[in-house]
C-alpha atoms as an extended CHARMM CRD file, in Angstrom:
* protein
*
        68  EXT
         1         1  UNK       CA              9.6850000000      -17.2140000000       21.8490000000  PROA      1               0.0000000000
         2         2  UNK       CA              7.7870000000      -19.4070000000       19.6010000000  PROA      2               0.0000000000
         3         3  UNK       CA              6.1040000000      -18.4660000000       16.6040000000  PROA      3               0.0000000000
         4         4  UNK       CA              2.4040000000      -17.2710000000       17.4430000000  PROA      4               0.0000000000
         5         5  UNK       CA              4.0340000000      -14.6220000000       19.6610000000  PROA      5               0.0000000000
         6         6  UNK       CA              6.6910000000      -13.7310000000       17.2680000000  PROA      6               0.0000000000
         7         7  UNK       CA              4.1260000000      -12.9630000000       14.5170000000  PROA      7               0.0000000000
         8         8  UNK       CA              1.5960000000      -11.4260000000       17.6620000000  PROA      8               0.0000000000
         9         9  UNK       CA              4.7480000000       -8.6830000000       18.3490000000  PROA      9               0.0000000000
        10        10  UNK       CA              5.7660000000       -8.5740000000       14.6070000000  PROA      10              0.0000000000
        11        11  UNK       CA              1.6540000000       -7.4740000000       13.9000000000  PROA      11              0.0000000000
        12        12  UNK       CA              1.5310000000       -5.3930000000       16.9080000000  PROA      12              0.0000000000
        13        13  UNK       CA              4.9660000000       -3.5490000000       16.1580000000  PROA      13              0.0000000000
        14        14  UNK       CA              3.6450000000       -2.7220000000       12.5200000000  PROA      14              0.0000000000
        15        15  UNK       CA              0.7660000000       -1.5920000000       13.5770000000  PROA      15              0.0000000000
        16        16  UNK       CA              1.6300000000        0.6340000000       15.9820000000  PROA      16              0.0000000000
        17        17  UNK       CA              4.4660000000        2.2550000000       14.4440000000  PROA      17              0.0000000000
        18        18  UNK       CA              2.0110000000        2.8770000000       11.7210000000  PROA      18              0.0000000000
        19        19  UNK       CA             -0.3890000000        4.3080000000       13.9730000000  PROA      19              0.0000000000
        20        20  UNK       CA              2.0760000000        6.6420000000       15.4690000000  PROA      20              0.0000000000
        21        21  UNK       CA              3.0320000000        8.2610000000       12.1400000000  PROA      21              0.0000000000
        22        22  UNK       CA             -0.3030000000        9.3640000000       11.4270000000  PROA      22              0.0000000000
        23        23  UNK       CA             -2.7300000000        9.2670000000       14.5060000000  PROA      23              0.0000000000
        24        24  UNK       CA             -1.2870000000        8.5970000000       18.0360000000  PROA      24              0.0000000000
        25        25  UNK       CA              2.5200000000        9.7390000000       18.5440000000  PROA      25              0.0000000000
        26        26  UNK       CA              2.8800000000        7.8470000000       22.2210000000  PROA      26              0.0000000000
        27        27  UNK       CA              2.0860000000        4.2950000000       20.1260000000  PROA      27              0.0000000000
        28        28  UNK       CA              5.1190000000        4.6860000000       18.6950000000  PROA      28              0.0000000000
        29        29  UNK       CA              6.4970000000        3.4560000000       22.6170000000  PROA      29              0.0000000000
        30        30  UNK       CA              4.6150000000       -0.0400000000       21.4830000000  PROA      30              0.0000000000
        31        31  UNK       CA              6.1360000000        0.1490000000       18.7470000000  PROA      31              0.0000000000
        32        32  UNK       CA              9.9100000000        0.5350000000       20.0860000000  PROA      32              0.0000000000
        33        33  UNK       CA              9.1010000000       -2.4120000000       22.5490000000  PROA      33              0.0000000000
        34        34  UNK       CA              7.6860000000       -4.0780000000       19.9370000000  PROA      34              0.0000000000
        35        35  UNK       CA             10.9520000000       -4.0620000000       18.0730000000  PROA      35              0.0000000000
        36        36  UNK       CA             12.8340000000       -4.8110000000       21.6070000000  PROA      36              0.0000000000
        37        37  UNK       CA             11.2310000000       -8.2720000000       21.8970000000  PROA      37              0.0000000000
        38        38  UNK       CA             11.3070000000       -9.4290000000       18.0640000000  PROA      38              0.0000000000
        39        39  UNK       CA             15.2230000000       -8.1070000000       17.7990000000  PROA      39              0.0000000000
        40        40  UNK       CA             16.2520000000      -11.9420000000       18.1700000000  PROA      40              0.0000000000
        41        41  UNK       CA             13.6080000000      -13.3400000000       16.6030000000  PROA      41              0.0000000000
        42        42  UNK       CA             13.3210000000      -11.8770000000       13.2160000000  PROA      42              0.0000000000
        43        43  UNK       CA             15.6610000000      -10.4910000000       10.7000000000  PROA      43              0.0000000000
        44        44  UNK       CA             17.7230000000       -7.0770000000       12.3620000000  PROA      44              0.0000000000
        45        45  UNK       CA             16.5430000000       -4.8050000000        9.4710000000  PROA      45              0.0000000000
        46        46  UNK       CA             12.7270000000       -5.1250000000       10.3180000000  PROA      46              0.0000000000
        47        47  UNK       CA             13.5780000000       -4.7710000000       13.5920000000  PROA      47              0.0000000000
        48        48  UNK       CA             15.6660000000       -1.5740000000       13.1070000000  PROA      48              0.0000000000
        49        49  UNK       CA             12.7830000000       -0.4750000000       11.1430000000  PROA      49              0.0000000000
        50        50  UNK       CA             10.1260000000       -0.6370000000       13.0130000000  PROA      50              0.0000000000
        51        51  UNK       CA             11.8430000000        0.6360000000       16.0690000000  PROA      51              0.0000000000
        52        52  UNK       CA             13.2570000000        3.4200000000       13.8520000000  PROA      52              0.0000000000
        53        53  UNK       CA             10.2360000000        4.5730000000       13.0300000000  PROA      53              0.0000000000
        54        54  UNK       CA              8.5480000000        4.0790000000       16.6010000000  PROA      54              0.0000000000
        55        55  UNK       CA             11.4040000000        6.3420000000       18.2230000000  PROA      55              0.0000000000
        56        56  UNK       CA             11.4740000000        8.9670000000       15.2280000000  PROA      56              0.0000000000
        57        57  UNK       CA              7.7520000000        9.9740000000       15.8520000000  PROA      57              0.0000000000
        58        58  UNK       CA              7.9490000000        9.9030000000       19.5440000000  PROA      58              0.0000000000
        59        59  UNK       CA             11.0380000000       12.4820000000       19.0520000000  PROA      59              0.0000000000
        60        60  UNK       CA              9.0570000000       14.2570000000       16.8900000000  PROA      60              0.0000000000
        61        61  UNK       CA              6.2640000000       14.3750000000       19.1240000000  PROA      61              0.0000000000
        62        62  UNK       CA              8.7220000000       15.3860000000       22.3930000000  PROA      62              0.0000000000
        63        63  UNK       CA              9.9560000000       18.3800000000       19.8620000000  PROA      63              0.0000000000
        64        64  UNK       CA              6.3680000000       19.3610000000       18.9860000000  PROA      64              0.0000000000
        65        65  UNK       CA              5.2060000000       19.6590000000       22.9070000000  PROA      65              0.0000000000
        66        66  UNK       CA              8.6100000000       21.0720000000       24.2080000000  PROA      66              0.0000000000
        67        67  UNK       CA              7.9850000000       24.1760000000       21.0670000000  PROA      67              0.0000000000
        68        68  UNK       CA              4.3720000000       25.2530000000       22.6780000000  PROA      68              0.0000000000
């Protein structure tokens, strides 16, 4: 992958795992893939990260709807 589309997926992954903290839960999916196609690319830890946080609000979010 060269290095346009590493930072495109490195902007996008930030941005969505953002997003699904605070407005839209189901980003956090973007986020996760996100964090799939930049695990080679980038350093592990940001990675990790932004995956981590992608998965953690969609579990959250699969908690919330499965309490109702």
């Amino acid at each position: 992958m060269d290095s346009t589309t590493t930072r495109r997926y490195l902007g996008l992954g930030v941005l969505s795992a953002i997003a699904s903290l605070f407005v839209l839960p189901i980003s956090g999916l973007v986020s996760m893939y996100s964090a799939y196609r930049l695990h080679d690319e980038v350093s592990r830890l940001y990675s990790y990260l932004i995956g981590g946080v992608g998965a953690f609000s969609v579990a959250l979010w699969a908690v919330y709807l499965l309490t109702l």
